[in-house]
N, C-alpha and C positions, 0 to 999 in steps of 0.2 A: 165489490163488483163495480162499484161506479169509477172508482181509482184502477179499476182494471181497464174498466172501457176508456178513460181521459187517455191512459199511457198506450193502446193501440190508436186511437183518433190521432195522438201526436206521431206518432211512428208511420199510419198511412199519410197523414200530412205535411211532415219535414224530414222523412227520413227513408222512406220505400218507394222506390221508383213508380212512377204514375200506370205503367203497362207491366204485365209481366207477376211472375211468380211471387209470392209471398209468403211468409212462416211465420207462425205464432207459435213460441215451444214453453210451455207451462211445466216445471220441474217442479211437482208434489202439489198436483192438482188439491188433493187432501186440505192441503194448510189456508187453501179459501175457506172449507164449510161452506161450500153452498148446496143450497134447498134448490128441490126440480126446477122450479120460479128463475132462480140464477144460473142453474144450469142450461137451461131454455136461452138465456141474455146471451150466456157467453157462446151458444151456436149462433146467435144471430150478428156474432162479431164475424163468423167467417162467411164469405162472397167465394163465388167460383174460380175467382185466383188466389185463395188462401189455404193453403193447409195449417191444421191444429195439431200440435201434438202434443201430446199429455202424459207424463206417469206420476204414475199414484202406487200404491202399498199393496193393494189390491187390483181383479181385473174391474169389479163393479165399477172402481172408482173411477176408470175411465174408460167404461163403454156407456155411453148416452146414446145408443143407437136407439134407445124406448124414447125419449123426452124429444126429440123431433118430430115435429107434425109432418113433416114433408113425409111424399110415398119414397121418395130417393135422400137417405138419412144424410146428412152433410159432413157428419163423422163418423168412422167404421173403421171395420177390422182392431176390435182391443187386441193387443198381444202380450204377452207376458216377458217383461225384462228377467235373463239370468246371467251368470258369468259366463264371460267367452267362452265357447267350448275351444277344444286343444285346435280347430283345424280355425280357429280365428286367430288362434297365438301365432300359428304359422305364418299365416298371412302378413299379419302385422309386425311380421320380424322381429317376434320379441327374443327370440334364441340365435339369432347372425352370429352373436358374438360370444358364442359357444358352443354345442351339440351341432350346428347346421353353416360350423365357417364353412368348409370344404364344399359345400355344395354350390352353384351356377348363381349370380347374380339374380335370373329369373327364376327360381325354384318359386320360390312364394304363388310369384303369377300364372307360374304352372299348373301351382293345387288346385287356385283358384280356379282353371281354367277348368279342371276338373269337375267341380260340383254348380256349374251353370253352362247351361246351353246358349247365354246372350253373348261366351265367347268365342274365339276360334280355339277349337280343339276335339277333342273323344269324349267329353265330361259322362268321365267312367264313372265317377264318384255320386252323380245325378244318376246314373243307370242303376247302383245299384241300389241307391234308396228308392227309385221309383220300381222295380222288379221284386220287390222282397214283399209285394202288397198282393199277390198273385200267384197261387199254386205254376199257372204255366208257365211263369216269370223267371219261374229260380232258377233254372237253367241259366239261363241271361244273368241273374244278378251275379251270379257263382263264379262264371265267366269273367263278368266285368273284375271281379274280385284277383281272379287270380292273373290278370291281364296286368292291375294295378301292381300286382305283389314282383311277378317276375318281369317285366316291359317294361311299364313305365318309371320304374323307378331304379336308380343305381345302387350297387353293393352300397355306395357312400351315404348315398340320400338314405335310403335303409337305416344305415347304420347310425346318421345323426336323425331320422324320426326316432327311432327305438329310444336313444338319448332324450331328445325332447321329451320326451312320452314322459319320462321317467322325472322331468325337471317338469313336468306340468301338474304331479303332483304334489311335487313342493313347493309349490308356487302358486299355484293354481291359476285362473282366469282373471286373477285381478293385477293390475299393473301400476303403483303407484310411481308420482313426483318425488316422494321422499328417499332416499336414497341409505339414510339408516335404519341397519333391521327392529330396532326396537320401537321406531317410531311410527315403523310400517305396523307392526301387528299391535302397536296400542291405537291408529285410526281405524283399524277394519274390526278390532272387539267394540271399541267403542261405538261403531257404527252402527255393528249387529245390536248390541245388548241397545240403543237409542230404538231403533227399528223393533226387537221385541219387547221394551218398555212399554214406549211413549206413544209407536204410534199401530202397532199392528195388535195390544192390547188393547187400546185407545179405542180403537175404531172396530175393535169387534167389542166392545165391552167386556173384556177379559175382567173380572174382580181379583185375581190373583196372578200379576204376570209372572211374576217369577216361576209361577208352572210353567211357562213358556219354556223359559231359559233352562229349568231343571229337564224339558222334555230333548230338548238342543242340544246339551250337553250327555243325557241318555243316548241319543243316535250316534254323538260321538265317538262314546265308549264304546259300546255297542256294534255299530259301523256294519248293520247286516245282519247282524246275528238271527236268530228267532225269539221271541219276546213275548210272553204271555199277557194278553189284557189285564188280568188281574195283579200281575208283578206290578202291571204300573201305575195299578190303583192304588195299590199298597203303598207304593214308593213316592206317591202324591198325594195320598191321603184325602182322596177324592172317589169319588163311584165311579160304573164305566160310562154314563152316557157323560160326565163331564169330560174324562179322558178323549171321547170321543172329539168332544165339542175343541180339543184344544192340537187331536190330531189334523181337525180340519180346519181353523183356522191356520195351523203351519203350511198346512199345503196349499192353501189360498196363497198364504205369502208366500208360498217357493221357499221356504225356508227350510223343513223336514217334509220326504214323501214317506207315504207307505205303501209296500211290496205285500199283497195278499197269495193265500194258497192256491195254486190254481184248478186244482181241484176239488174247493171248502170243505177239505175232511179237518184241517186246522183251522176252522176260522173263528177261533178265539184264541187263534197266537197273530202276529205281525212281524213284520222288518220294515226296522227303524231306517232311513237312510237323506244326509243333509245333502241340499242339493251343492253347497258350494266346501269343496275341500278344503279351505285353508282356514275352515271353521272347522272341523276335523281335525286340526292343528292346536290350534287358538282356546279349544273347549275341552282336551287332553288332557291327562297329569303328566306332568313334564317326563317322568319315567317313560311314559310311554312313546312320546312323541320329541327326543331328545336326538337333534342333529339334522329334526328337521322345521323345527322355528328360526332359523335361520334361512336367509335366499341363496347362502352360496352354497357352490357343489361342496360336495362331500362323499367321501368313498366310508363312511362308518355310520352308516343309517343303520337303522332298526327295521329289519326286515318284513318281520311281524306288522309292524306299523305303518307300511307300506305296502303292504296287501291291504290295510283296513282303506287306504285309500284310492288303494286301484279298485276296488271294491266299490268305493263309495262313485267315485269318476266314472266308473262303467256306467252306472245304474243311472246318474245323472244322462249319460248318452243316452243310453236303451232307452228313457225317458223320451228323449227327442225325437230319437227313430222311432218309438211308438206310435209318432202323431203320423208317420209314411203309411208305416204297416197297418195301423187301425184303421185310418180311414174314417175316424167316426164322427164329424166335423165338428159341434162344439164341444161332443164331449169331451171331458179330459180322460185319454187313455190310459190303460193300466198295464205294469210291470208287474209280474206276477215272477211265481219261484214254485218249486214241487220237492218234496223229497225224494229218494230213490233208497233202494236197500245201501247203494253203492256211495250216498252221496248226493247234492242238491244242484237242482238245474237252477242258475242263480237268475237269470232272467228269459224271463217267458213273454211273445207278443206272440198277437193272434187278430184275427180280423173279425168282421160279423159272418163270414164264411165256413167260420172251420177253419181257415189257414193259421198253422202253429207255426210259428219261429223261434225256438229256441236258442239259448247261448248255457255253457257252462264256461264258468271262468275258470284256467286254469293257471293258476302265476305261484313263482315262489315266496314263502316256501309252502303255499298249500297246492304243489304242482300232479298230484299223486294221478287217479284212475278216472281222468277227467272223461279217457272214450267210452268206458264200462256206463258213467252215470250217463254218456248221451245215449249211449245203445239202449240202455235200460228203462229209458226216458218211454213212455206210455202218452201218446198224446189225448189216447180217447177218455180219457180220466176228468179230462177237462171238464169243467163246470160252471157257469156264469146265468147269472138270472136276465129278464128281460127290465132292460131299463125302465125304472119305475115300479116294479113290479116284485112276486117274491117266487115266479113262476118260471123254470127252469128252459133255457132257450135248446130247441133241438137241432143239434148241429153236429155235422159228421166231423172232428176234427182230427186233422192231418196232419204232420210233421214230414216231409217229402227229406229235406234237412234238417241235421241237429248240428251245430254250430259250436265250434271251441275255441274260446277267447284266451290266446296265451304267450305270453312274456318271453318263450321260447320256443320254435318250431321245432319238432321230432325229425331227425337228419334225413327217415325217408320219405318226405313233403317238400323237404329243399330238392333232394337228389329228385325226386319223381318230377319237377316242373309243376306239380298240380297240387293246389292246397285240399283236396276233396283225396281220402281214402274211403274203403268201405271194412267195416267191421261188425261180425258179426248180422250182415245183410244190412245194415245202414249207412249210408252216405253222413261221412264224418267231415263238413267243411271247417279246417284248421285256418283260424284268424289271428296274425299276430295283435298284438292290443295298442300297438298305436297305429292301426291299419282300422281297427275295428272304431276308435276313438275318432276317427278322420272321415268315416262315413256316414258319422251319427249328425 
């Protein structure tokens, strides 16, 4: 700490303008070990011109909003670092010079234009994450939805998103310097397997990391499935409150979530799902995942293994967009799933209201009876305790829409102009999946 403080003392004294803005950016808070004592020292490096920023492995490791005496904390808002989502790849033009040549110069500025209101524009893409939080909203989110699908966007731009989409899960959100593919995927295992070692064992006191890895490597395989508590005791050779203990250190690290029933008639099954796809890749047996450990296109992928991933990349969004729809400020919101006679509603949000928002994913090649499973979709089934408690919350819930996430539009949703059909009395809003990936 004290070689912390010399190297800020010389930086405001020979190197930081005397007025004006200032940054302290500390990468692996972690690797000081400091006690509250030192954590206390190093708030009292930042003054009202300096911002701190910090990441660490975990959120604990840098939220100090408790160890400030101050009533007005001087550092706040932890956030959770994850990989780009797809509508940052966009931005960042990382696809120009493939799936999205064809399209304007300013597309990129365009999205963006779209998912904030500090630009000029319609940021329809803000509209409809803020509306989907709100039984009276959907109307307006729906709207916005289908405004984005048919207006704002060209047959082309369409056409190189749908592309993208499909290179973001071979790719995923991470964008290396290196430029050979074997070099890329031995820095990003080595990085992971470092991160579940050394330090996200480390620091929860894991006595066996290699469960980590064996658990990482299960969601891979896996990628969704449904998963008995006991399968994985079995297959760790552990009880379930350890299982537990090493499900929830991975979701501390963002490294594997879990997807519960939503109406806990299964709630000693799960689904497994890693937040970053190209660890889905990386953690595979090459049978499975052959043609796509490479970064270049390819027209001879494994179909199979590209639903586990559009699977996995949904769930990561619906993650994101939980935190709209819940509403639940620090909790961490939940992505839930239900069966049906027909089939599984693969992601479920919902708010403390009752408001349901369903999705079924529909992509190939599991593209079958995905409107049967939304019509069939039951929302009052729903089930959730009260935080903290094991006392069951009473709440009328509602599904107004049921939501289908799919890889390919049914011809009369293009021909009708409107992504919203009704079947069977329910409003069926059709979302193509790099539209749905763009709003999350």
């Amino acid at each position: 700490m004290e070689k912390l403080e010399n190297v800020i003392d010389y930086f405001r004294s020979h190197v930081a303008p005397r007025r004006g803005r200032k940054y302290i950016i500390l990468d692996d808070i972690g690797a000081l070990r400091l006690d509250e004592n030192e954590q206390s020292a190093l708030l009292d490096l930042v003054d009202d011109d300096t911002y701190l920023l910090l990441t660490g492995i975990v959120e604990s490791q840098v939220d100090l909003r408790g160890i400030s005496a101050s009533s007005e904390p001087k550092l706040n808002y932890p956030r959770a670092m994850l990989p780009m989502k797809f509508i940052d790849t966009i931005k960042q033009g990382a696809y120009d010079d493939s799936a999205l040549i064809e399209t304007d110069s300013d597309f990129a500025l365009r999205v963006e234009s779209h998912q904030t209101r500090s630009m000029d524009g319609e940021s329809l893409i803000k509209d409809v994450r803020s509306n989907l939080s709100e039984s009276d909203d959907l109307d307006d989110a729906v709207a916005s939805l289908n405004q984005l699908y048919f207006e704002v966007f060209s047959d082309v731009e369409r056409d190189g998103l749908y592309e993208a989409a499909r290179e973001y899960l071979q790719k995923g959100g991470i964008f290396l310097r290196a430029k050979e593919t074997p070099v890329k995927n031995e820095l990003i295992r080595s990085h992971l397997l470092l991160y579940l070692y050394k330090e996200l064992a480390e620091y929860e006191s894991i006595q066996r990391p290699e469960n980590l890895h064996r658990v990482a490597s299960l969601a891979a395989s896996q990628a969704g499935n449904e998963l008995r508590y006991t399968d994985i005791s079995d297959q760790l050779e552990v009880d379930r409150r350890t299982v537990d203990s090493y499900l929830s250190v991975l979701d501390d690290g963002l490294s594997v979530s879990e997807s519960h029933d939503f109406s806990l008639q299964r709630h000693r099954r799960t689904r497994l799902y890693l937040r970053n796809p190209r660890h889905v890749v990386l953690l595979s047996q090459r049978q499975e995942h052959h043609g796509f450990e490479t970064y270049e296109k390819t027209r001879s992928l494994n179909h199979e293994f590209e639903y586990k991933l559009a699977r996995t990349v949904a769930f990561d969004h619906a993650k994101r967009l939980a935190w709209r729809v819940g509403g639940s400020g620090d909790e961490d919101p939940q992505v839930e799933y239900f069966e049906t006679e027909s089939g599984t509603v693969d992601y479920i949000l919902h708010n403390e209201d009752g408001l349901v928002v369903p999705f079924v994913l529909s992509y190939h090649p599991h593209a079958g009876n995905a409107d049967e499973i939304a019509a069939e979709f039951d929302p009052s089934v729903g089930k959730h305790p009260i935080p903290g408690g094991e006392e069951l919350r009473d709440l009328n819930y509602e599904a107004p829409y049921r939501f289908i996430i799919t890889d390919s539009l049914p011809k009369e949703v293009t021909k009708s102009g409107s992504l919203v059909v009704e079947y069977d009395g329910v409003k069926l809003c059709y979302i193509p999946y790099w539209l749905f990936l763009l709003i999350c």
